[in-house]
C-alpha positions as CSV (number, residue, x, y, z in Angstrom):
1,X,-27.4,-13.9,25.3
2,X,-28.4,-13.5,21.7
3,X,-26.3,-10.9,21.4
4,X,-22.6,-11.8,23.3
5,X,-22.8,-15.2,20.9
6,X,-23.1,-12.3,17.8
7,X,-20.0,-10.7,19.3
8,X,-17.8,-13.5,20.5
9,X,-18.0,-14.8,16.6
10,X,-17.0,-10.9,15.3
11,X,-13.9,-11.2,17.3
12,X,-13.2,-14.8,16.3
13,X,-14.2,-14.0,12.2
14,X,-11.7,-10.6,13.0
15,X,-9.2,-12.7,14.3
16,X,-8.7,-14.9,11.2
17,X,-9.3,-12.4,8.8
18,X,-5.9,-10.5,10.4
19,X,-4.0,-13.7,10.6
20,X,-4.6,-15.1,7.4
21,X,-4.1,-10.9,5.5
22,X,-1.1,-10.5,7.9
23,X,-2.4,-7.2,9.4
24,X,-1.4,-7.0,13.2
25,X,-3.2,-4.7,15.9
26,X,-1.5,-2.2,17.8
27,X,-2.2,-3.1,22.0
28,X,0.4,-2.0,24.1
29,X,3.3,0.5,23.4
30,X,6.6,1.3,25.7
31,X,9.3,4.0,25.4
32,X,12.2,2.4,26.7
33,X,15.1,4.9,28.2
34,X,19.1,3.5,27.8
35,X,19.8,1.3,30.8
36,X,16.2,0.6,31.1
37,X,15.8,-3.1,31.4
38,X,13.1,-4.2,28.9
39,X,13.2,-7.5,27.3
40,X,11.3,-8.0,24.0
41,X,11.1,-11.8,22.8
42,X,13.1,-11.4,19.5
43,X,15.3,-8.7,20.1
44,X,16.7,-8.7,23.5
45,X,16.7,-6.4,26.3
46,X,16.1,-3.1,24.6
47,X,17.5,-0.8,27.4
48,X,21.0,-2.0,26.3
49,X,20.7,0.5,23.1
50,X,22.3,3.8,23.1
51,X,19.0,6.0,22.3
52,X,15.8,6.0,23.7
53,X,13.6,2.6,22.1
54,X,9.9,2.6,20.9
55,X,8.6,-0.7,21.6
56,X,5.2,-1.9,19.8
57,X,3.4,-5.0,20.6
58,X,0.4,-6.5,18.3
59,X,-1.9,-8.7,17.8
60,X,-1.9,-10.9,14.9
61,X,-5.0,-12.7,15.5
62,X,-3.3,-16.1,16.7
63,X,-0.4,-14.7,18.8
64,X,1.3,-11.4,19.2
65,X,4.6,-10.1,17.8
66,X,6.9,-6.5,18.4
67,X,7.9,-4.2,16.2
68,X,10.6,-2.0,17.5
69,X,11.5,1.9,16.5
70,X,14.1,4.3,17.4
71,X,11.9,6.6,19.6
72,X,12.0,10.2,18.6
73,X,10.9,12.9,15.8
74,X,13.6,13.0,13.8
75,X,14.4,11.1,10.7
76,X,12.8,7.9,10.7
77,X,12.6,7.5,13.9
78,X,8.9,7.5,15.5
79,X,6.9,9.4,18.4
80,X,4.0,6.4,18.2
81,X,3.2,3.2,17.1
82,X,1.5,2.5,14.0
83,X,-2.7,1.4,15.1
84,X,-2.2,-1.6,12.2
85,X,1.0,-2.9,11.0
86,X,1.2,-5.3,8.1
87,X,3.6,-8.3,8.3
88,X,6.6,-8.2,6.1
């Protein structure tokens, strides 16, 4: 019992250290094919683009938020989302 109090107040010290530095934690990750119907809070239903989407969700340590690349490995575009992102 000791021991899950120890880690329940890791996560919740983590958790505020991320929101409060703006560093987000990579979670879940989707590659998102044209016509594909994939809705992502801020920027719409990605499948409505003309190339192939990388979308990124992560946790901020008080909510979650997406970051969203042009999938690939060309250019700029990415093959995998970043494990930490910092906010902007």
């Amino acid at each position: 019992m000791k021991y899950l109090f120890h880690l329940v107040m890791l996560v919740v010290v983590a958790d505020l250290v991320m929101a409060l530095a703006g560093y987000s934690l990579n979670y879940d990750r989707r590659i998102v094919q044209p016509g594909e119907s994939y809705f992502a809070e801020e920027f719409g239903d990605l499948g409505a683009q003309k190339t192939p989407t990388l979308a990124c969700r992560y946790w901020t340590g008080i909510g979650s938020r997406f970051a969203i690349y042009q999938y690939g490995t060309e250019g700029d575009a990415k093959s995998d989302c970043p494990t930490f992102l910092k906010r902007q």
